[in-house]
Structure formats: structure tokens, C-alpha cells
C-alpha positions in Angstrom: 83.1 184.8 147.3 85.8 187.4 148.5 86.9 190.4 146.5 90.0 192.6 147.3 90.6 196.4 146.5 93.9 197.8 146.8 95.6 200.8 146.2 99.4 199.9 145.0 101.8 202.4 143.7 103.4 201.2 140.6 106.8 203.0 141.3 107.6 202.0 144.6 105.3 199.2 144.8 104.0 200.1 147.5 100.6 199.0 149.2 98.9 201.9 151.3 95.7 199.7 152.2 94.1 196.3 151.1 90.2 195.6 151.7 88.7 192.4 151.3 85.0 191.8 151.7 81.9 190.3 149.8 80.8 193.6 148.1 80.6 194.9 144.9 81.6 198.1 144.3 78.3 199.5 143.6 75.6 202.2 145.3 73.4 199.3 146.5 76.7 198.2 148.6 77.8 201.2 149.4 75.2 203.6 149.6 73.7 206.9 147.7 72.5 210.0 149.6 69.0 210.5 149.9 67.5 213.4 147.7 65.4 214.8 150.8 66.6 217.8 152.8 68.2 215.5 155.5 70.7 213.9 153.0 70.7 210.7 154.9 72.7 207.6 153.4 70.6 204.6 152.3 72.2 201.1 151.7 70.2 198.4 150.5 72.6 195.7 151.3 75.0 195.1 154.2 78.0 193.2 153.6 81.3 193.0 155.5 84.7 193.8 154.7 88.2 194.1 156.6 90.7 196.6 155.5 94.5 195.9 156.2 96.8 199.0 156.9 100.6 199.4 157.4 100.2 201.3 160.3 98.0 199.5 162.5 101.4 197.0 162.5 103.3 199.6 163.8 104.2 200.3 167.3 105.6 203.3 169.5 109.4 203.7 168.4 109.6 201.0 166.1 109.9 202.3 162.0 107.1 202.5 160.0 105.9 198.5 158.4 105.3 197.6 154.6 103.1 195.3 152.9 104.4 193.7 150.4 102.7 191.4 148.0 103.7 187.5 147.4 102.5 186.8 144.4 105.5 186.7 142.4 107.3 183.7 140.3 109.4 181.9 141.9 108.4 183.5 145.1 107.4 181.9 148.4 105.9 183.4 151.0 108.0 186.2 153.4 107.4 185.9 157.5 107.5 188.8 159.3 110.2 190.9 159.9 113.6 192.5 158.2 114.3 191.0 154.6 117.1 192.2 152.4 115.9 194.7 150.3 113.8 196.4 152.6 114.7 199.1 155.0 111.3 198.6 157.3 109.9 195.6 158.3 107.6 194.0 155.9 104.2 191.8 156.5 103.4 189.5 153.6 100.1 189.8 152.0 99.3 187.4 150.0 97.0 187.9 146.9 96.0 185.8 143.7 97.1 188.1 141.4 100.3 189.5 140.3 100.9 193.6 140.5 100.6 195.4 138.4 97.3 194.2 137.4 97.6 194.5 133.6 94.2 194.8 131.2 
């Protein structure tokens, strides 16, 4: 089962990065330094994950690109490219869950 980790920016609603992967956010996924002198980082389990950025869509002379999220009533998907609303070109990301995530 996939989990993903975002950081969104409630204001501007914004996504910097997405990461999705089969981790948990824990020290046995991601690792603890050692207590020796040599500090060395131990992981007890290796999993995989992908991280999505902005950037890496953008190319020399062309403006900067911007995720934005799908998961919206009423909402189908976007393709990629200029959409009203949106000075910079935008890549959908689709996610099952709305944003803000709420408690």
C-alpha cells in the first residue's frame, strides 16, 4: 500500500513537493544515527519512494510549473499546460484526498 507526504501551503495552495512510497514515517524507515563515534546511519528496512517536484518540469526559458491538486468536487482532471486561473503552467497531481486535509 502507497502513502503520500506533501507539503501544501494553505494560502496559495501551493504544492512545493509530493512523495509517495511504501514507508512509514518512522526511524526503522528512515533511519537513526548510530551512538558510536562514527555517527553512521542505520536503517533497518529499505523501502522506495518517488518525490515529484515543480522544477524538475521546468525547462531553460520557459516560467516556473505548478502542481496543482485534482481532488476537488465537481472537478475533473486538468492536462498539462495554461488553464485560466493560473499564470504558469500547471501539471495535475492527482491525490485521494481533498486539501486542506482537515482532523
Amino acid at each position: 500500500h502507497i502513502k503520500t507526504f506533501l507539503r501544501y501551503h494553505k494560502e496559495s495552495k501551493e504544492i512545493a513537493f509530493c512523495m509517495l512510497g511504501s514507508h512509514n514515517m518512522s526511524k526503522m524507515a528512515f533511519g537513526k544515527l548510530t551512538a558510536d563515534k562514527a555517527k553512521r546511519l542505520h536503517i533497518d528496512n529499505f523501502e522506495l519512494s518517488v518525490i515529484l517536484l515543480p522544477s524538475l518540469h521546468q525547462r531553460d526559458g520557459t516560467p516556473e510549473v505548478r502542481f496543482e491538486p485534482t481532488h476537488k468536487e465537481g472537478r475533473g482532471y486538468l492536462s498539462p499546460g495554461m488553464h485560466r486561473g493560473f499564470d504558469v503552467p500547471v501539471i495535475a497531481l492527482p491525490i485521494p484526498y481533498r486539501l486542506p486535509v482537515l482532523p
